[in-house]
N, C-alpha and C positions, 0 to 999 in steps of 0.2 A: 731210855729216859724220855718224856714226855717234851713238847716243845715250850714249856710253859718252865718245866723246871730246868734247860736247858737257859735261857733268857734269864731265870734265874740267878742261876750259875754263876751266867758271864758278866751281869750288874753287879752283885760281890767281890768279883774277882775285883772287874775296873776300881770299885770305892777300896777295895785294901789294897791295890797297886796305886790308886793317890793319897794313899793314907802316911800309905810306906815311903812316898816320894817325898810328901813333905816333912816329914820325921827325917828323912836323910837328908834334905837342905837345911833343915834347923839343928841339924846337928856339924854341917860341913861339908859333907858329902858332895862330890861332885858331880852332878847327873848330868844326863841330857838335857835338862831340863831347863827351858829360856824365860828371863823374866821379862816384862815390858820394858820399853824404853823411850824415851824421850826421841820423836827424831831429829835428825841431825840436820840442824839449819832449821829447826819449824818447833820453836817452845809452847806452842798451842797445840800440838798431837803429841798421844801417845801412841807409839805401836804394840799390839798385845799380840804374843805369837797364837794365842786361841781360847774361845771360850769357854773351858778351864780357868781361866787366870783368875785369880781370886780377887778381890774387891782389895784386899788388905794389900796385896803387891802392887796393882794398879796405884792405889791410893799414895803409896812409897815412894813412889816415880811425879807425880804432880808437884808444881812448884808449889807451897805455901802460900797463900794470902794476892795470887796470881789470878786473871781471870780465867774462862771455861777452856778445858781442854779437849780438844774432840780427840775419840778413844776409838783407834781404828785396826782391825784385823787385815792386814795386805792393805788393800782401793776400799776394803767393807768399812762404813761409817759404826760402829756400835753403840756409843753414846757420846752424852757431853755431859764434863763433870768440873767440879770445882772446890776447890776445899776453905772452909772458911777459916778466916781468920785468925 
C-alpha cells in the first residue's frame, strides 16, 4: 500500500469513528466520550476536553444572554464566545 493511500485510510477511518460516536450519544449511548463543561467556580470559561468538540456542544454549555466566555483546552485559551440574546 502506497503512503498516500495509507493516510488515506487512516482519515476515513477517524471521520466514521466520529461519525459513529455521535450517532451513539444521540442515540444514548454511553462512550467515552466528554462533553465541555462549564468550570466550577468560573461562569465565564468553558472547559472543552479537545478540538473535536463541536460548535453545537460548546454552544449547549454557554449561559444564554450572559457575557463572553473564554473556551479553553486544559491552561490552552481557544476562543471567546457568546451567545446572543
Amino acid at each position: 500500500m502506497k503512503p498516500e493511500d495509507e493516510k488515506e485510510l487512516l482519515q476515513r477511518t477517524k471521520r466514521i469513528e466520529t461519525r459513529l460516536t455521535q450517532f451513539m450519544i444521540a442515540q444514548g449511548v454511553t462512550t467515552e466520550h466528554k462533553r465541555p463543561v462549564v468550570e466550577p467556580g468560573n461562569p465565564t470559561r468553558v472547559v472543552v476536553p479537545s478540538r473535536h468538540t463541536t460548535l453545537s456542544e460548546i454552544m449547549a454549555v454557554i449561559p444564554a444572554g450572559g457575557g463572553p466566555v473564554d473556551i479553553m483546552i486544559g491552561d490552552d485559551w481557544l476562543a471567546r464566545m457568546a451567545l446572543a440574546s
